[in-house]
ZANUDO-953933 format. One record per residue (C-alpha): residue number from 1; residue in three letters; x, y, z. Coordinates in nm, 4 decimals. Example, Ala and Ser with C-alpha at 12.3 -4.5 7.8 and 13.67 -1.06 7.14 Angstrom:
+------+------+----------+----------+----------+
! resi ! resn !        X !        Y !        Z !
+------+------+----------+----------+----------+
!    1 !  ALA !   1.2300 !  -0.4500 !   0.7800 !
!    2 !  SER !   1.3670 !  -0.1060 !   0.7140 !
+------+------+----------+----------+----------+
***
This chain:
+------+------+----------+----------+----------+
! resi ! resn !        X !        Y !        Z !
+------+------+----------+----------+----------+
!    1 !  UNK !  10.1068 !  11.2100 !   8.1611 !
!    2 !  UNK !  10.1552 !  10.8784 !   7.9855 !
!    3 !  UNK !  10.3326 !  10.7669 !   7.6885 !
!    4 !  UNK !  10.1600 !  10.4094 !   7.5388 !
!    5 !  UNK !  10.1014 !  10.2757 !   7.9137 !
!    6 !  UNK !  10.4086 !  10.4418 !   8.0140 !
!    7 !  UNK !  10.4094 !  10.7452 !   8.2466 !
!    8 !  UNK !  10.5818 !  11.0660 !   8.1703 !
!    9 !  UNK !  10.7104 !  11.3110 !   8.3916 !
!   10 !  UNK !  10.8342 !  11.6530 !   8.2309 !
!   11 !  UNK !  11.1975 !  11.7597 !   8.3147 !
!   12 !  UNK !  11.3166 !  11.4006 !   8.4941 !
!   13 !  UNK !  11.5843 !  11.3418 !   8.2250 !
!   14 !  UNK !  11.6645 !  11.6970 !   8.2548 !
!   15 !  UNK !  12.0505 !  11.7635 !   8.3975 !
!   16 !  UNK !  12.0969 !  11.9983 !   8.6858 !
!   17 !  UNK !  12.2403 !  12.2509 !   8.4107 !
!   18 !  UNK !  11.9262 !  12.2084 !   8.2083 !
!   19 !  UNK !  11.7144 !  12.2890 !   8.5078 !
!   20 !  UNK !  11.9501 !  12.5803 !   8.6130 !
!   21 !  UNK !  11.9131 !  12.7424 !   8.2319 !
!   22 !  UNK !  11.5245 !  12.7201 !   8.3297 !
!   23 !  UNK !  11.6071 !  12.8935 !   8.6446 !
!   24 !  UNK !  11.7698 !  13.1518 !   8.5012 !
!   25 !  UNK !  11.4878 !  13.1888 !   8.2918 !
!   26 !  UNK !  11.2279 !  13.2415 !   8.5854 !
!   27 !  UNK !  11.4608 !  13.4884 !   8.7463 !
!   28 !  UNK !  11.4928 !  13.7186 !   8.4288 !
!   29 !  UNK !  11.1209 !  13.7261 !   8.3880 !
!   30 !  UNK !  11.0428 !  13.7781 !   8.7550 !
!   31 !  UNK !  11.3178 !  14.0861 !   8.7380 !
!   32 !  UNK !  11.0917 !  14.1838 !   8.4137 !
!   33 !  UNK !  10.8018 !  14.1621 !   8.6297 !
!   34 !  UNK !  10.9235 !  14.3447 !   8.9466 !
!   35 !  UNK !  10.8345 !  14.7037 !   8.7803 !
!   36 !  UNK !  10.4839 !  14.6165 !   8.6308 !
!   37 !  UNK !  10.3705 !  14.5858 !   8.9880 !
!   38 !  UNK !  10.1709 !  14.8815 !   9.1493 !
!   39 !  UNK !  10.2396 !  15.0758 !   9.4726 !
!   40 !  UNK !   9.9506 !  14.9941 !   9.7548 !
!   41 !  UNK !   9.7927 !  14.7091 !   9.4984 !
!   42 !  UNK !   9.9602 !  14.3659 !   9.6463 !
!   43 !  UNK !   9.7813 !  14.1555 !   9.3801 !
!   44 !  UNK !   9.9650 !  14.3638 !   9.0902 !
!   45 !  UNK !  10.2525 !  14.1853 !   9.2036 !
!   46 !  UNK !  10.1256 !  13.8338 !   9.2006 !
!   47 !  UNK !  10.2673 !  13.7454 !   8.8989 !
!   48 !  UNK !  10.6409 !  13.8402 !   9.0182 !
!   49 !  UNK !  10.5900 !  13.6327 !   9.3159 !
!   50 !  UNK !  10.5021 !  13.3523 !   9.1903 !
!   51 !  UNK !  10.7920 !  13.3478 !   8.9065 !
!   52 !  UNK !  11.0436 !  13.4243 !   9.1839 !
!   53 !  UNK !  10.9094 !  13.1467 !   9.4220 !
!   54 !  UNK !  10.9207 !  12.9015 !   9.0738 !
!   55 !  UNK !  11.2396 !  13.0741 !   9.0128 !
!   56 !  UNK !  11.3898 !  12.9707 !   9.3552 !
!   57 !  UNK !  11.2328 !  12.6630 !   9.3801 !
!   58 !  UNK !  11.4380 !  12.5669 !   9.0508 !
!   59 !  UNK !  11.7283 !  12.6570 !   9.1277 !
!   60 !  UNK !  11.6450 !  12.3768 !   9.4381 !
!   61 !  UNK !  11.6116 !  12.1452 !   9.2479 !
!   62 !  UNK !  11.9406 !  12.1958 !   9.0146 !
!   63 !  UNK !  12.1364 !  12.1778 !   9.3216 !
!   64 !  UNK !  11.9998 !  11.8540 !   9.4575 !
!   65 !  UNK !  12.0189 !  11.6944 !   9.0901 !
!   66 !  UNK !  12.3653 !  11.7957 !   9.1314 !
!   67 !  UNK !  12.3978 !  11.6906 !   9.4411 !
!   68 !  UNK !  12.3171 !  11.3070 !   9.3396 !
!   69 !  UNK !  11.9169 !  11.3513 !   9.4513 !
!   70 !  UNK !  11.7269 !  11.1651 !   9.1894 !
!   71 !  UNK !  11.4745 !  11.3699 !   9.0137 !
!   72 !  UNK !  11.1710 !  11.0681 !   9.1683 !
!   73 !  UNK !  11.2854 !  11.2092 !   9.5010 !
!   74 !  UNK !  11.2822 !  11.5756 !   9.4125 !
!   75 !  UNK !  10.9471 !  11.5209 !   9.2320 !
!   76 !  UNK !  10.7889 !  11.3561 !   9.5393 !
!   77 !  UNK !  10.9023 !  11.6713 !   9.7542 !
!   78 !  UNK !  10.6271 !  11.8327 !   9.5749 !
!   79 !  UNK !  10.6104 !  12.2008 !   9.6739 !
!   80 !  UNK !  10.7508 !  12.1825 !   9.9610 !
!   81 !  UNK !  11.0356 !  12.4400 !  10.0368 !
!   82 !  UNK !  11.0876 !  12.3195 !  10.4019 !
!   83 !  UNK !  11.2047 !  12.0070 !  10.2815 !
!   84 !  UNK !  11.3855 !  12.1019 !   9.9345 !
!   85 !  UNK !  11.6060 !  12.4037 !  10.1836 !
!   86 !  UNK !  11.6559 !  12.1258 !  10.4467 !
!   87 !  UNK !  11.7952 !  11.8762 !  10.1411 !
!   88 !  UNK !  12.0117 !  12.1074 !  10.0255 !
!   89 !  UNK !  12.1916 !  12.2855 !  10.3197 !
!   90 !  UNK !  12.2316 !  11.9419 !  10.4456 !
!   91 !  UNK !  12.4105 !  11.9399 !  10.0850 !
!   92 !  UNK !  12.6314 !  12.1417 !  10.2001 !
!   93 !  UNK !  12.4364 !  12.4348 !  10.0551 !
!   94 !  UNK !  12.5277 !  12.7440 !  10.2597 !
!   95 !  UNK !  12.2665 !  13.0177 !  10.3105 !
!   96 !  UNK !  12.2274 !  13.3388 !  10.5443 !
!   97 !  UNK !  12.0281 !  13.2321 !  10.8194 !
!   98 !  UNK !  11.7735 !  13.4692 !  10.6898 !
!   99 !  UNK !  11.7725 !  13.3292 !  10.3548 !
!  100 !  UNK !  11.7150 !  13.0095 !  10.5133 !
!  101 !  UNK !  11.4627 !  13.1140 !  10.8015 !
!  102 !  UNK !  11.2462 !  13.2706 !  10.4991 !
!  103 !  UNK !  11.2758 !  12.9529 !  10.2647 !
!  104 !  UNK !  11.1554 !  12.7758 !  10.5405 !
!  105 !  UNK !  10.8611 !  13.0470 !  10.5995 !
!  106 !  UNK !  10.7635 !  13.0517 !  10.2381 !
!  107 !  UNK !  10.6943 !  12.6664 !  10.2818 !
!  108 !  UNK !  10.4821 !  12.6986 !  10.6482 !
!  109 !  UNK !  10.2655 !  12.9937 !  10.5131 !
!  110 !  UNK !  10.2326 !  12.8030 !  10.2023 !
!  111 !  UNK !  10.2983 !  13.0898 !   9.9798 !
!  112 !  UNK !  10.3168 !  12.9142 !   9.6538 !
!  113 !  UNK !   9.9671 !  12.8063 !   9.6700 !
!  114 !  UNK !   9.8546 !  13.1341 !   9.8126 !
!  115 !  UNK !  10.0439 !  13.3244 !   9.5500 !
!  116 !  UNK !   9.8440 !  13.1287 !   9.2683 !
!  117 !  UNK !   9.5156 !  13.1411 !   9.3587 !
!  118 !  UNK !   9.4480 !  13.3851 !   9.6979 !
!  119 !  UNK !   9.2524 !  13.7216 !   9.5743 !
!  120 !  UNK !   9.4215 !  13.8556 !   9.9447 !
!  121 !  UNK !   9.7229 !  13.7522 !  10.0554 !
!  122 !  UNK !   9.7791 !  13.8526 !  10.3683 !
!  123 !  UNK !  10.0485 !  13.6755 !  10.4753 !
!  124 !  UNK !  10.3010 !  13.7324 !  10.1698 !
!  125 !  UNK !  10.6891 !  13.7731 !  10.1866 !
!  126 !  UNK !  10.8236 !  14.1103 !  10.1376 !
!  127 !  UNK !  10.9062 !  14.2051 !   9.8815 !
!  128 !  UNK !  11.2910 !  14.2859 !   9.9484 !
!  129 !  UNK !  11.2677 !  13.9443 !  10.1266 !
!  130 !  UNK !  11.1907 !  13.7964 !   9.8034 !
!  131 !  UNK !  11.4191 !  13.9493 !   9.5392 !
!  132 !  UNK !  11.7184 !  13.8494 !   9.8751 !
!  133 !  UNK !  11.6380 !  13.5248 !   9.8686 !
!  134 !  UNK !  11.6319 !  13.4986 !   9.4526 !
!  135 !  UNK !  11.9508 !  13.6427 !   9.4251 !
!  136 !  UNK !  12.0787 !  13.4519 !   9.6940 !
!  137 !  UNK !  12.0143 !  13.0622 !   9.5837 !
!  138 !  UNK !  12.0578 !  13.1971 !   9.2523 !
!  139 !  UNK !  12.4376 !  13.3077 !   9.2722 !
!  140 !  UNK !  12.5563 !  13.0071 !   9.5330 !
!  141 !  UNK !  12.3572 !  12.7269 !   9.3104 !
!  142 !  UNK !  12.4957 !  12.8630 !   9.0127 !
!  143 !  UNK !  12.8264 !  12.9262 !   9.0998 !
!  144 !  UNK !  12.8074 !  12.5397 !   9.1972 !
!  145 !  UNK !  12.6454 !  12.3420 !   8.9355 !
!  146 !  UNK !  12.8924 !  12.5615 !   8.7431 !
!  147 !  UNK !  13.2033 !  12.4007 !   8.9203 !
!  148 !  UNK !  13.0682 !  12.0381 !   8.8707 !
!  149 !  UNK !  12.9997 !  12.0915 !   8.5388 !
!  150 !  UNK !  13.3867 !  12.1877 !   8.5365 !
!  151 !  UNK !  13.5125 !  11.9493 !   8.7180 !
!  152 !  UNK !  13.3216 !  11.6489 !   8.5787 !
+------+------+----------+----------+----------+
***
């Protein structure tokens, strides 16, 4: 997007608590979402998915913006959960090492894209896997971009 010549990007003046409220968001509709889904139809459940992998990769991105990551470099990590999980245990982030193998996983099978647009996904996280991970990043981010917010 531009602005007269300028370009825009949405959220880059955002604080890490601003993008951790938007998080928090994500998480409470994906929860809302979790029971529409039907047993032995995958693609009812699409729409959770895909909030919880937003939902996750948010609260990412609060933790490196508190972190000191600038939200160009966050921006240019695209997608990519690989990267964004490497960034942030190297943080200092601490996460089981199956949170952390499955972050990783959700980035090599691609599932973001896959959860948007594949009719089939055959390669999706569990769903147990999923709502683990969530709650997860979701309690250890915000319990610290809570302390900085404290402390600063």
């Amino acid at each position: 997007m531009s602005l007269e010549g300028e370009k825009f990007y949405p959220g880059e003046t955002a604080s890490a608590g601003d993008v951790l409220a938007l998080a928090e968001e994500y998480r409470r509709a994906a929860e809302a979402l979790l029971p529409i889904g039907r047993k032995r139809s995958p693609l009812s459940r699409a729409p959770y998915r895909l909030v919880a992998i937003h939902a996750i990769e948010l609260y990412l991105n609060a933790y490196l913006l508190a972190t000191g990551h600038s939200p160009i470099a966050i921006r240019r990590l695209q997608h990519d959960f690989g990267s964004r999980t490497e960034h942030a245990v190297s943080g200092k982030l601490i996460l089981r090492k199956r949170t952390f193998a499955h972050l990783i996983r959700l980035s090599e099978r691609r599932e973001y894209l896959t959860t948007r647009y594949d009719c089939a996904p055959a390669k999706a996280s569990e769903l147990n896997r999923l709502a683990a991970s969530l709650s997860e990043v979701a309690e250890k981010v915000t319990a610290y971009v809570d302390k900085e917010q404290t402390t600063a």
